[in-house]
C-alpha positions in Angstrom: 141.4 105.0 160.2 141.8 107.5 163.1 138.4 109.0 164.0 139.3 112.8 162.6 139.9 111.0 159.6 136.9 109.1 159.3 134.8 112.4 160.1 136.8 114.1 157.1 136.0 111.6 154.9 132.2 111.2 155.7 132.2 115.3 155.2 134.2 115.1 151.7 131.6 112.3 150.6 128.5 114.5 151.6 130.1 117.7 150.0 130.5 115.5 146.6 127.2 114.3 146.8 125.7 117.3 147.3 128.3 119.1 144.2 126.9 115.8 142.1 122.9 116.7 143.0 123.6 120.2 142.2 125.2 120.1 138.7 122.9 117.2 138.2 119.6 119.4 138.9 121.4 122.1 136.7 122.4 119.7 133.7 119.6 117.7 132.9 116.1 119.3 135.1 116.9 123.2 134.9 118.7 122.7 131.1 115.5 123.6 128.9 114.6 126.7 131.5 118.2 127.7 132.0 118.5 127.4 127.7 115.5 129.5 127.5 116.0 132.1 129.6 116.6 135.7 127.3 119.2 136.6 129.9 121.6 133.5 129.0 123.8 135.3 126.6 126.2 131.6 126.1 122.9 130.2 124.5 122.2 132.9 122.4 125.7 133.1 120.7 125.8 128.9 120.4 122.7 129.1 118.7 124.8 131.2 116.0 127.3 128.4 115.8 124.7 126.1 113.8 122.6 126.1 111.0 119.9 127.5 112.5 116.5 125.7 111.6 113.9 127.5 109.4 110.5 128.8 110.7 107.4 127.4 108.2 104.4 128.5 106.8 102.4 126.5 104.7 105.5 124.6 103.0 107.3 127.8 103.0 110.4 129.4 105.0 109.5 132.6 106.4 112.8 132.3 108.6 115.9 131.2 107.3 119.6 130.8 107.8 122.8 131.5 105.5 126.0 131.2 106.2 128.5 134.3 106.9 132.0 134.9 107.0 132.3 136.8 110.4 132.5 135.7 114.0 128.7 134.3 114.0 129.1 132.0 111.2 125.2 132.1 110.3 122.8 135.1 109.8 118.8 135.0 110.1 117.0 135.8 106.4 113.2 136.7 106.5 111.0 136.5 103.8 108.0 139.1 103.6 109.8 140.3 106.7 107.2 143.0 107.5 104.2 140.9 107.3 105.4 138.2 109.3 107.4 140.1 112.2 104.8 139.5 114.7 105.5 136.2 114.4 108.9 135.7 113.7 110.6 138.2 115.7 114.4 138.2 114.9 117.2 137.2 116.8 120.8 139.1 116.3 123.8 138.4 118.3 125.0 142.2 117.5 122.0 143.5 119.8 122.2 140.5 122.1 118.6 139.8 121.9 115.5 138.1 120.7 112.1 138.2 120.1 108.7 136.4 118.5 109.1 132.8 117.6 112.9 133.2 117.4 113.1 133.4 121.0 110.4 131.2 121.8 111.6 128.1 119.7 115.2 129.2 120.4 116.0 125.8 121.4 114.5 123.5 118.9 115.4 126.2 115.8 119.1 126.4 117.1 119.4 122.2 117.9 120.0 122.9 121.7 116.6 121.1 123.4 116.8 118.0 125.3 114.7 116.3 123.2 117.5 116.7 120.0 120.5 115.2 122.9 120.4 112.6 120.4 120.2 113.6 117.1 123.3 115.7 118.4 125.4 112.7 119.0 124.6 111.0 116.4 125.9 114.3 113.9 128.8 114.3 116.1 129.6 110.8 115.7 128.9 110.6 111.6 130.8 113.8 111.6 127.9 115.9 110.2 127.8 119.9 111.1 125.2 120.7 114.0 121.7 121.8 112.4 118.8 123.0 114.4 115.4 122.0 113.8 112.4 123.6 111.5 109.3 124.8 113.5 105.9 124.4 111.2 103.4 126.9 112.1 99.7 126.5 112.3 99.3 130.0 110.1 98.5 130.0 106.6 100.2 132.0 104.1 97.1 133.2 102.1 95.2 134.5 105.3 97.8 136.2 106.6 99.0 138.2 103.3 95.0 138.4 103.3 94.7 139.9 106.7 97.9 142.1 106.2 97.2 143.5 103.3 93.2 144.3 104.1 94.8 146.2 107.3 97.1 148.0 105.1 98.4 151.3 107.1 96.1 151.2 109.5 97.2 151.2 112.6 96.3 148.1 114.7 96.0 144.1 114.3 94.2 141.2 113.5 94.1 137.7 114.6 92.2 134.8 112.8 91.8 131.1 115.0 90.5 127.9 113.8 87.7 128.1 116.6 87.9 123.8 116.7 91.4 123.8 117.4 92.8 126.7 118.9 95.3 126.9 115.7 95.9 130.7 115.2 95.4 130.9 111.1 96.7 134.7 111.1 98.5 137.3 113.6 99.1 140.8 111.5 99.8 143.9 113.1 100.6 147.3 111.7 102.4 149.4 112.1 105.0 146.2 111.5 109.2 146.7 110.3 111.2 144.6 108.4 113.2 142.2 110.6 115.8 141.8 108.1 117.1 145.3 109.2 117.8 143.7 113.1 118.9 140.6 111.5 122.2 142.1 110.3 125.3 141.3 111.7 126.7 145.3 110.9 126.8 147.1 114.5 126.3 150.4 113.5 123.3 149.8 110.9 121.4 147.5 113.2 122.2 150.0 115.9 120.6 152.4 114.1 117.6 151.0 113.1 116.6 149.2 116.5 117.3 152.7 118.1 115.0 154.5 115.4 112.3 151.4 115.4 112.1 151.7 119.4 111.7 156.1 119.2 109.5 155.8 116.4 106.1 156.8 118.3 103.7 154.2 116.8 105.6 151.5 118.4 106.0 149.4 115.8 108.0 146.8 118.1 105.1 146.0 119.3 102.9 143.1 119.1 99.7 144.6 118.7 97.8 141.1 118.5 98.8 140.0 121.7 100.4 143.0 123.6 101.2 146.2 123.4 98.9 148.9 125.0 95.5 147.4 124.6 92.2 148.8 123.8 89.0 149.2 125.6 86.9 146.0 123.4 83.6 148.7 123.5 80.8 147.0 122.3 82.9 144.0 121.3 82.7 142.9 125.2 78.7 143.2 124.7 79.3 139.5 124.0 81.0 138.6 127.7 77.9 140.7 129.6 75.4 138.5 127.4 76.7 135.5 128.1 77.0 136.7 131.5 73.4 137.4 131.3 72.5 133.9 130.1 74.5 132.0 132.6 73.1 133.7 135.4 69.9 131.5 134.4 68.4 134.9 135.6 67.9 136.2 131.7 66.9 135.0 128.1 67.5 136.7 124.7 64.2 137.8 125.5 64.4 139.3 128.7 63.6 143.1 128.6 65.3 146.2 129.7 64.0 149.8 130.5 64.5 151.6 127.0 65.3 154.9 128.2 67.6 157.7 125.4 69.5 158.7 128.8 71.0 156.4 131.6 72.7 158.3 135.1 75.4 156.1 135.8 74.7 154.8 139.8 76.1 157.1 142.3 76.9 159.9 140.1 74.9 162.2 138.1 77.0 161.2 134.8 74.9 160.5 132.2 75.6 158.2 129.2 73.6 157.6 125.6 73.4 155.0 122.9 75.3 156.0 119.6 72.2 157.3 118.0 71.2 159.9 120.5 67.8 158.3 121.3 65.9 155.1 122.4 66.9 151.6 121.6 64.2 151.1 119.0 60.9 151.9 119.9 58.7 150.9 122.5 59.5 151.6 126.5 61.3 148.2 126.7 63.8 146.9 124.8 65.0 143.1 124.9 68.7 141.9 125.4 68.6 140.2 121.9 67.3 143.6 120.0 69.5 145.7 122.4 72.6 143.8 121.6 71.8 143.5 117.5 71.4 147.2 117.5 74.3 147.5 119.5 73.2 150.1 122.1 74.9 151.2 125.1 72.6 151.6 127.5 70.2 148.4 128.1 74.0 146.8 128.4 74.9 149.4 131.1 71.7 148.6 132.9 72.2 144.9 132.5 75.9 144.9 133.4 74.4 147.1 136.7 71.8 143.9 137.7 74.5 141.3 137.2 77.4 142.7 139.2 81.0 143.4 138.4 81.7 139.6 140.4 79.2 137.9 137.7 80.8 139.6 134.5 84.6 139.2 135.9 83.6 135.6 136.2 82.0 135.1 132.9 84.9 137.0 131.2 87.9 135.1 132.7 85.9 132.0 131.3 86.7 133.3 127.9 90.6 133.6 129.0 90.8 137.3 130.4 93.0 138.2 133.1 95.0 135.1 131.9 98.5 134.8 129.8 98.8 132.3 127.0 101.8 131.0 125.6 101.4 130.1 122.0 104.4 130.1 122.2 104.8 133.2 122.5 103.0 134.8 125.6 100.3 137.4 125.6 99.7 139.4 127.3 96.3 139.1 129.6 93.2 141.1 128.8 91.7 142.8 131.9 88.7 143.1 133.4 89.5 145.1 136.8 88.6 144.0 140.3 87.5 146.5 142.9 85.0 148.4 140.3 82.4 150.6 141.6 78.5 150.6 140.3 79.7 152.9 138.1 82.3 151.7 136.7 80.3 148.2 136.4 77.6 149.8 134.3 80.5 151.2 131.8 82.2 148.2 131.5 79.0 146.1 130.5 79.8 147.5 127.2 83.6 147.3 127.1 84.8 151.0 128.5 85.6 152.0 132.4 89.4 150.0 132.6 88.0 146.7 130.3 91.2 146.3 127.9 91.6 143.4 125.2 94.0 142.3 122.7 92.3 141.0 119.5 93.7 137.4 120.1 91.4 137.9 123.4 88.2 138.9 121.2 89.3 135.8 118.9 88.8 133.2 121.3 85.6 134.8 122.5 84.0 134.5 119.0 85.9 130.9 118.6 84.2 129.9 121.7 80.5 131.0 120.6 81.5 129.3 117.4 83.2 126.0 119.1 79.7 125.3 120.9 80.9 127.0 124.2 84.3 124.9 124.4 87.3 127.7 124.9 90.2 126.3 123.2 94.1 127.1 123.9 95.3 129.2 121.1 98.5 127.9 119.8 100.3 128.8 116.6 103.1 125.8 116.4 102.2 122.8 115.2 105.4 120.5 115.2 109.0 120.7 114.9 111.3 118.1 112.4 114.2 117.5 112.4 117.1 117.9 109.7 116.4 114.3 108.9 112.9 115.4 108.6 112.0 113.3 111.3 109.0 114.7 113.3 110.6 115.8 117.0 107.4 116.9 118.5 104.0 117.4 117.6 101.4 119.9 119.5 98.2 119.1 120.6 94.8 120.9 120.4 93.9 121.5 124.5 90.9 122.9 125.9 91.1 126.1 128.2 87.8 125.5 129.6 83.8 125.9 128.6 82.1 129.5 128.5 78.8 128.2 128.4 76.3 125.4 128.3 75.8 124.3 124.6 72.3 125.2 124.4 73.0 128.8 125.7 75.5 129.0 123.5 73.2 128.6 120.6 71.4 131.5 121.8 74.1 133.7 122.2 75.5 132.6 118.7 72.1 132.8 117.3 72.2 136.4 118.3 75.8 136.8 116.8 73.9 136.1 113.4 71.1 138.0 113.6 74.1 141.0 114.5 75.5 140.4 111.0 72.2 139.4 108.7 69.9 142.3 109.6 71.9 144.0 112.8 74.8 146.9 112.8 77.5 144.9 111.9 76.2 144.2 108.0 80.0 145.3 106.5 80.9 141.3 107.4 78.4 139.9 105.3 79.5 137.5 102.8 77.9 136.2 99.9 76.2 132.7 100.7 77.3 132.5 103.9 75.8 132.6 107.1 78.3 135.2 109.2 78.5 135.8 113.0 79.7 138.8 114.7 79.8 141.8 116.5 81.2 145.5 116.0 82.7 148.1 118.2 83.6 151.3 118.3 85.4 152.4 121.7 86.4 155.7 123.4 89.7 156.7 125.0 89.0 159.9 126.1 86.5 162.8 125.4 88.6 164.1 122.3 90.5 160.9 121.7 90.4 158.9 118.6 88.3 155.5 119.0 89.5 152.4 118.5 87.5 150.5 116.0 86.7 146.8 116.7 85.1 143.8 114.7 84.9 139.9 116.1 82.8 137.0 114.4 83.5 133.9 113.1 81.8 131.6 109.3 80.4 129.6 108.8 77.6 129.7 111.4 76.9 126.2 110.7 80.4 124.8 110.9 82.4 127.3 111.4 85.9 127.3 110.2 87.2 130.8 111.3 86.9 133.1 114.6 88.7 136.9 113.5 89.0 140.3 115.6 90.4 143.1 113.8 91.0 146.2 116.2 91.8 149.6 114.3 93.6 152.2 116.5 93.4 155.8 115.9 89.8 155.8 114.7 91.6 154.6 111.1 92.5 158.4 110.5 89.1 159.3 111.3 89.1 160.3 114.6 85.4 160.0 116.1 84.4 159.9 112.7 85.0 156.2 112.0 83.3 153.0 113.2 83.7 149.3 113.6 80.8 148.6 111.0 82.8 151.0 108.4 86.3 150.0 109.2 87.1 147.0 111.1 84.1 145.0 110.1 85.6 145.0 105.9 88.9 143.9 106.9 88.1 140.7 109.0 85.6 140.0 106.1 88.8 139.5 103.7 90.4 137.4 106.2 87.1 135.2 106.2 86.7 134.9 102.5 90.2 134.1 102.5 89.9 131.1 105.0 86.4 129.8 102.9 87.9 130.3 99.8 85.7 133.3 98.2 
């Protein structure tokens, strides 16, 4: 073999090699990320050329399949489409997209996922028609059609969480649309109604639970600059706080007020418990001030803000700004200046008080089986990290209590059972509407549920309405509903 040859043949080998590497990397490593991706239209119509898996809630479908006599073969059927398209999403081949769990699961609801490679064969082999797998959800049917219909036409959202587990129980949000109406394979109708759906003002595409614009938390985020307070090892329930009816905000000459107009109770100090049952504005402002923007951004991303979750579907993060001013610190020690939340955010803060200081993951899958009913893949309960130590936890949960049983927030009461919580009632702007919060978990001694309910708009009350009066009622239904009552 002349040398030229040789050196042609060495070249050839490396190029193959390098070809074989490639396709390899693309084939088996990249597959699941590639299959994923919402900009790979090839997956999205293959997924319409199998039996699509169904999408389970407590035994139930909530997502189905049937088959069609046009070019997609299958079409997606949802059952109590509106109060479940937060979580379902819909996926349409017409408007070449996805969304919610449909997306999400695309690959284990349409067969494609590495870890089916084998069940595929083995329907190839027998002969059998491709079927995608059935994803079982951790939400139960009575506490969301609890939660959906206690929110009713209000706009805004609520999210329920098994605070032990991180298994979301309930994810409504409102305004909501039917998904059967993107589901359909007719170009011009589902045209339509996506194009009227994505005008329509109220953005009711949006995910409100998990996305969507947020809402300052208001005195809901009285919680974070507590436990703040606590971990500092600098404060106790007890500690006291100038009890003053008007508070100039450092380096301006802006002045802010509690709710009522006047003092925090009476007397010319008021203590962090007391401040925080009667929910007022000011001892928080002055706390948030003596802790720091650095101390509360720290003790808030312990609760998950400024983080994403996937559940799987990904939410967005809940924001508590760097770079604030003293200021802005002393606003956002009771949830306003830029402090934004979803209500899955506000969840996992109550889940945590009620979990013994132990933030958990929130997921809201909890296994996918097969055709064959085989179980394909199960999900596992995973810690995001601690808030606080268990013993200043207790306080701060002790506190939550005494919010509900002889505090502001006496609209989540329930009969026989020992409720923890805490209202709010948040400003946008000098003439906007507030946005009406409520978070708190039952029962305080082994809790089973952690709910936020956020109502936008002031519920059609403008300045008028408050967490107490509106939000506070509705995660009470979605807490009976998980006990039972």
């Amino acid at each position: 073999m002349t040398k030229e040859l040789r050196r042609l043949s060495i070249i050839v080998l490396i190029m193959f090699l390098a070809l074989f590497a490639s396709t390899s990397v693309i084939q088996v490593v990249q597959a699941d990320d590639l299959a994923a991706n919402p900009l790979n239209r090839r997956t999205l119509y293959d997924s319409f050329d199998v039996q699509r898996g169904s999408i389970i809630a407590s035994g139930s479908a909530i997502a189905s399949s049937s088959a069609t006599n046009d070019l997609y073969s299958w079409q997606r059927t949802y059952t109590d489409a509106k109060m479940w398209a937060p979580v379902t999403g819909f996926i349409n081949p017409v408007l070449q997209s996805s969304t919610g769990l449909e997306q999400a699961m695309n690959q284990p609801l349409s067969g494609t996922s590495n870890s089916q490679f084998l069940d595929r064969i083995e329907r190839i082999v027998s002969g059998q028609p491709p079927r995608g797998s059935n994803v079982v959800l951790s939400l139960d049917a009575k506490v969301q059609k609890a939660a959906y219909d206690a929110l009713g036409d209000l706009q805004g959202a609520v999210v329920a969480i098994e605070p032990k587990t991180g298994r979301i129980l309930a994810m409504v949000t409102s305004p909501s649309f039917d998904t059967n109406t993107l589901a359909s394979h007719d170009t011009d109708a589902v045209n339509k109604a996506y194009d009227k759906l994505n005008d329509d003002p109220t953005q009711p595409l949006d995910n409100r639970a998990i996305g969507g614009n947020m809402n300052p938390p208001g005195s809901t985020f009285k919680l974070v600059t507590v436990s703040a307070a606590l971990a500092s090892g600098d404060f106790t329930p007890d500690s006291t706080l100038p009890n003053v009816a008007r508070y100039t905000l450092p380096g301006t000459s802006t002045q802010i007020q509690n709710d009522t107009g006047g003092t925090c109770g009476s007397g010319k100090e008021v203590t962090i418990a007391t401040a925080l049952r009667l929910s007022c504005n000011i001892p928080m402002a002055e706390l948030a001030s003596k802790l720091g923007a650095d101390a509360i951004r720290a003790e808030a991303e312990k609760y998950g803000f400024n983080s994403s979750f996937e559940l799987p579907l990904k939410s967005s993060p809940s924001v508590y700004p760097d770079s604030l001013n003293e200021a802005q610190t002393a606003l956002s020690g009771f949830g306003q200046s830029d402090v934004r939340a979803t209500p899955l955010q506000m969840a996992m803060v109550s889940a945590a008080v009620a979990n013994g200081g132990i933030v958990m993951n929130p997921r809201m899958v909890d296994q996918v089986v097969g055709p064959d009913l085989t179980v394909q893949q199960k999900f596992d309960n995973t810690e995001f990290g601690r808030s606080l130590d268990e013993n200043l936890n207790q306080e701060l949960r002790d506190m939550m209590v005494a919010n509900v049983s002889e505090g502001i927030a006496t609209n989540a009461r329930i009969d026989g059972v020992e409720v923890g919580g805490k209202t709010g009632t948040a400003q946008n702007g000098e003439d906007d509407p507030f946005s009406l919060w409520f978070t708190g978990f039952a029962p305080a001694d082994d809790p089973q549920v952690a709910v936020a309910v956020v109502v936008e708009n002031g519920g059609g009350q403008g300045q008028s309405g408050s967490g107490n009066t509106i939000a506070a009622p509705i995660a009470k239904k979605v807490m009976e509903a998980v006990l039972g009552k």
